[in-house]
C-alpha positions in Angstrom: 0.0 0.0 0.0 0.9 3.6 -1.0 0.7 6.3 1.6 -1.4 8.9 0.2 0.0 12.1 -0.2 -1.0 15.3 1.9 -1.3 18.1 -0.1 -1.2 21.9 1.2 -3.2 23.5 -1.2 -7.0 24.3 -1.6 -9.5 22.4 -3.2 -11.4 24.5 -6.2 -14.5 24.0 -4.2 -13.0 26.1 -1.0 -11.5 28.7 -3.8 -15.0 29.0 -4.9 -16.6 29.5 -2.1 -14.1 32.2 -0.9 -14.6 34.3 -4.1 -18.4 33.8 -3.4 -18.2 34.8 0.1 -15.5 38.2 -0.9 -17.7 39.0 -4.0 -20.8 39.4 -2.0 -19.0 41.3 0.9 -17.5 43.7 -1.8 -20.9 44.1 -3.0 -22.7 45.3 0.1 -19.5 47.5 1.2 -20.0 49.4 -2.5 -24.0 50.0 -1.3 -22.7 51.2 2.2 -19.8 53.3 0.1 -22.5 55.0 -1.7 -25.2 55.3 1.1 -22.0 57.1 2.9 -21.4 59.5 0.1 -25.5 60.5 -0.5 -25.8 61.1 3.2 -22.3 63.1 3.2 -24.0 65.4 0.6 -27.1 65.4 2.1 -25.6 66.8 5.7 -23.3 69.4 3.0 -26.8 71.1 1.7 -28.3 71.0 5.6 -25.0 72.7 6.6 -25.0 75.1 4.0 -28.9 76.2 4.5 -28.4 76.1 8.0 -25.3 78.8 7.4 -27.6 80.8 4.7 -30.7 81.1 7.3 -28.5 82.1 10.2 -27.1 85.1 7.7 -30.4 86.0 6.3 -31.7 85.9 10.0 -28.9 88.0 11.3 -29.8 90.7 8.3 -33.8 91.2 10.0 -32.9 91.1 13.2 -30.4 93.7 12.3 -32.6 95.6 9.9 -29.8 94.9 7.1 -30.8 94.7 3.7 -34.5 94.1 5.0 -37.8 94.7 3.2 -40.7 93.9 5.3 -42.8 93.3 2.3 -40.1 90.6 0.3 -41.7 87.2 2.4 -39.4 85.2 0.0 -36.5 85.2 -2.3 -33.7 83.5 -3.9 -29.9 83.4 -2.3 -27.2 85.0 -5.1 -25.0 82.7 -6.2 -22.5 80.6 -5.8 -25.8 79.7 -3.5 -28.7 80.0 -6.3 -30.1 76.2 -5.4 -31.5 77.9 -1.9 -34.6 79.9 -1.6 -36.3 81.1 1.5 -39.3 82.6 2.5 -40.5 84.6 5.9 -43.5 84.9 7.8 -44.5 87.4 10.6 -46.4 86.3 13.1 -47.9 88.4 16.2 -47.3 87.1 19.6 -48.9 88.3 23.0 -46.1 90.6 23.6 -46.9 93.8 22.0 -44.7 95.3 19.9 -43.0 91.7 19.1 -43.2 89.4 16.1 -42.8 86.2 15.7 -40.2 85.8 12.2 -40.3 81.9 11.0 -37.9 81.5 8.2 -37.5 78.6 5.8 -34.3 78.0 3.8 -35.8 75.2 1.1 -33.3 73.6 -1.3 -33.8 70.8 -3.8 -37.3 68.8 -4.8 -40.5 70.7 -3.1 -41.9 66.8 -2.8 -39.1 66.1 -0.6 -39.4 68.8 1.8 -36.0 69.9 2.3 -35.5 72.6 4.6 -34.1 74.4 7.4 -36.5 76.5 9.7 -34.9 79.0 12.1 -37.7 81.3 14.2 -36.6 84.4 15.9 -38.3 87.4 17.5 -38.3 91.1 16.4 -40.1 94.6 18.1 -41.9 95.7 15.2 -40.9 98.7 15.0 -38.0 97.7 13.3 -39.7 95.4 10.6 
């Protein structure tokens, strides 16, 4: 009787099942990859309108470039994807209003948008 030889390699079956098991791990890391980069660019355009409404906030409260009867408007660019619009709303305090504004980017059906809500004497709107 021979003895049988031991070899050290890998059968084609385990090879197989390797390049299975690595092709369908490469696959789900490529959706995570690109689930990474939407939601990156998602929290850029929240960033950026949160920045925009902050500005456009600081401008009523500080009667800068303000006209009481604009309630919505475009953003110059290299921002011209955002738009906001403003609403006045009383409040119990006399002499205050309520200011709600929106910064709204992308798709209306998608409702993206930033809401910031401040409070003005209204003697200065």
């Amino acid at each position: 009787m021979r003895p049988q030889s031991q070899s050290g390699g890998f059968t084609l079956l385990e090879v197989m099942v390797a390049l299975a098991i690595v092709g369908i791990v490469l696959v789900v890391m490529l959706g995570l990859v690109q689930r990474n980069i939407l939601l990156n660019d998602h929290l850029q355009q929240m960033t950026r309108a949160t920045l925009l409404a902050k500005q456009r906030m600081a401008e009523i409260e500080g009667g800068i470039n303000r006209d009481a009867t604009q309630l919505q408007g475009e953003f110059i660019a290299p921002d011209e994807e955002f738009r906001w619009q403003m609403t006045y709303t009383p409040t119990p305090i006399i002499g205050v209003q309520q200011v709600d504004l929106d910064v709204l980017w992308g798709d209306e059906a998608k409702n993206e948008r930033v809401t910031l809500t401040s409070f003005v004497k209204m003697a200065e709107l």
